[in-house]
N, C-alpha and C positions, 0 to 999 in steps of 0.2 A: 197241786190244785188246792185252793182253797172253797170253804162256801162261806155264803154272807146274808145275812140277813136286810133283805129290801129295804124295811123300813128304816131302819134305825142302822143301816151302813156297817154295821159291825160286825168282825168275823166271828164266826161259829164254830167253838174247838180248835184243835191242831189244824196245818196243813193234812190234805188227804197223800200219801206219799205208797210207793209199792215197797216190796220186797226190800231192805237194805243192803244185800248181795248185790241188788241190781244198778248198773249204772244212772243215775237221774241226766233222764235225756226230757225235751221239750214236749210240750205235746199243746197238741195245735186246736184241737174240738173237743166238748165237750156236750151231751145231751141229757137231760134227762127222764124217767120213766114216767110214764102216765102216771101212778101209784106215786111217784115225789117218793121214794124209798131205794133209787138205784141210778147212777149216773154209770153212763159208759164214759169212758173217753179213750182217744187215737192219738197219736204221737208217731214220735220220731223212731221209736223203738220198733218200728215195722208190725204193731200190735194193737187189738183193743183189748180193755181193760172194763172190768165190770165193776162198779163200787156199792158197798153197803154204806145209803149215807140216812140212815133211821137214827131217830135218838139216842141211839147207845151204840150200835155198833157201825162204824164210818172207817170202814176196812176193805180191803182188796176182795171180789167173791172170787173163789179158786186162782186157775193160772189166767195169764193172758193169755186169748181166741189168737193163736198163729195161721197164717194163710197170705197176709200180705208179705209182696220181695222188698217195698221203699216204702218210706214212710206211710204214715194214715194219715190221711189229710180232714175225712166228714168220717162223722157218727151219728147217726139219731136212729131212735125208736119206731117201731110203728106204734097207730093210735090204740090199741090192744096191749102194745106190752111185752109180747110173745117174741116177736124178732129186732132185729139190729142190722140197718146195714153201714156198708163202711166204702170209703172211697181214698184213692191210694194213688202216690206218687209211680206207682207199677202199673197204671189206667187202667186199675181195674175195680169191679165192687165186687163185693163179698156180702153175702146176705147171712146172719149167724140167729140160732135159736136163742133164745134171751135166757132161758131155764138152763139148756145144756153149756153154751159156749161153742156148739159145732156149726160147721158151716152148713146150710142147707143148699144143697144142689152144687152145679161147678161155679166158677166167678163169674160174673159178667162181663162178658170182654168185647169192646168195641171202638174206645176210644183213642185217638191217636198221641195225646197227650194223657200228662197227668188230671187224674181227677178230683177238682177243687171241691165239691159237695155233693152230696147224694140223701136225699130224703123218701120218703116213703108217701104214696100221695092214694085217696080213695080208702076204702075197705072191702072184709067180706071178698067178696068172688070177682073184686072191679080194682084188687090192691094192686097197685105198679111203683115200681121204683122210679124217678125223677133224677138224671145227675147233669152235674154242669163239668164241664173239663176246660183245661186250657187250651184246647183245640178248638174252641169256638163254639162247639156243638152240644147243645140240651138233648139229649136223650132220652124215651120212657122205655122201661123193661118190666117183663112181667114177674111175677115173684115165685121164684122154683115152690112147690108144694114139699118141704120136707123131704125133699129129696126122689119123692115118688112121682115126680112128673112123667116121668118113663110108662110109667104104671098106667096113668088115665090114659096115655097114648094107644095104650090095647084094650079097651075099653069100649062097651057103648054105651053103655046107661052108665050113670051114678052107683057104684056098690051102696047094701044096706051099712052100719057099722060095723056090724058081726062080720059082713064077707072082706069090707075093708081092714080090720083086723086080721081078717087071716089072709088075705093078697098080701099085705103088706108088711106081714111078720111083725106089727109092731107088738110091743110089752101090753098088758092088758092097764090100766089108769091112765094111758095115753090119748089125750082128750080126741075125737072124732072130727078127721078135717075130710071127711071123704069128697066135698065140690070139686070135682075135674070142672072147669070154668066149662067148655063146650060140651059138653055132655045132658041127656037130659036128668031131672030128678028121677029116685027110685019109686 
């Protein structure tokens, strides 16, 4: 991968390259972060890849986010920043934390083909995922919560954050996503 500067067509530093161990396989999407300070990109290598692409450091962040079985075909950001999803010759999407690299919730599985793009569409309490497949069919899914989707299902009200910290066993700096979408406020 390279970047380039708009105006003036010129590339910017080195190619962006992974690991030298690793085979250089193709890679087919590329998105960038709200912030302009992180590119993902998907590839052939059945993986996405997180990049530091800030003024000085324009490096791999950790390992590649594993989960897809075929290639990764789309990547993009949500408008926040915080997630990543991904669409994959396996017809499936993958929704990943943009901070950790893990996956949130299981994949999204419904299409009968491979999946050619996948973006994030809305915010807040209304975010849904958008994919297009070679199957013919546009899809909207909704966006697992961090994996505690399970969680608002036993639920009636909206927990305060203190009690959503502790249902949800998360780490205490862990920012406060407590909106179960059908639920009411606390």
């Amino acid at each position: 991968m390279r970047l380039w500067k708009v105006a003036s067509g010129k590339a910017v530093g080195e190619p962006l390259r992974g690991p030298k161990d690793l085979p250089v396989l193709p890679v087919r999407d590329v998105a960038f972060a709200p912030d302009g300070d992180r590119i993902a990109s998907a590839g052939e290598d059945k993986a996405v890849w997180l990049w530091n692409v800030g003024e000085r450091e324009r490096q791999p962040v950790g390992d590649p986010w594993e989960g897809h079985e075929a290639a990764v075909n789309s990547v993009s950001f949500s408008s926040d920043g915080r997630r990543v999803v991904s669409g994959s010759d396996d017809r499936n999407l993958r929704v990943w934390d943009a901070d950790t690299g893990k996956g949130i919730g299981d994949p999204l599985i419904g299409h009968w083909e491979q999946v050619v793009d996948a973006v994030f569409a809305g915010n807040g309490d209304r975010l849904r995922v958008l994919s297009a497949s070679r199957d013919g069919i546009i899809r909207t899914w909704p966006v697992p919560l961090h994996g505690y989707a399970a969680l608002c299902d036993k639920l009636t009200q909206n927990p305060s954050r203190d009690q959503w910290l502790a249902l949800a066993k998360m780490p205490q700096g862990v920012e406060y996503e407590g909106l179960c979408p059908d639920l009411l406020p606390q």
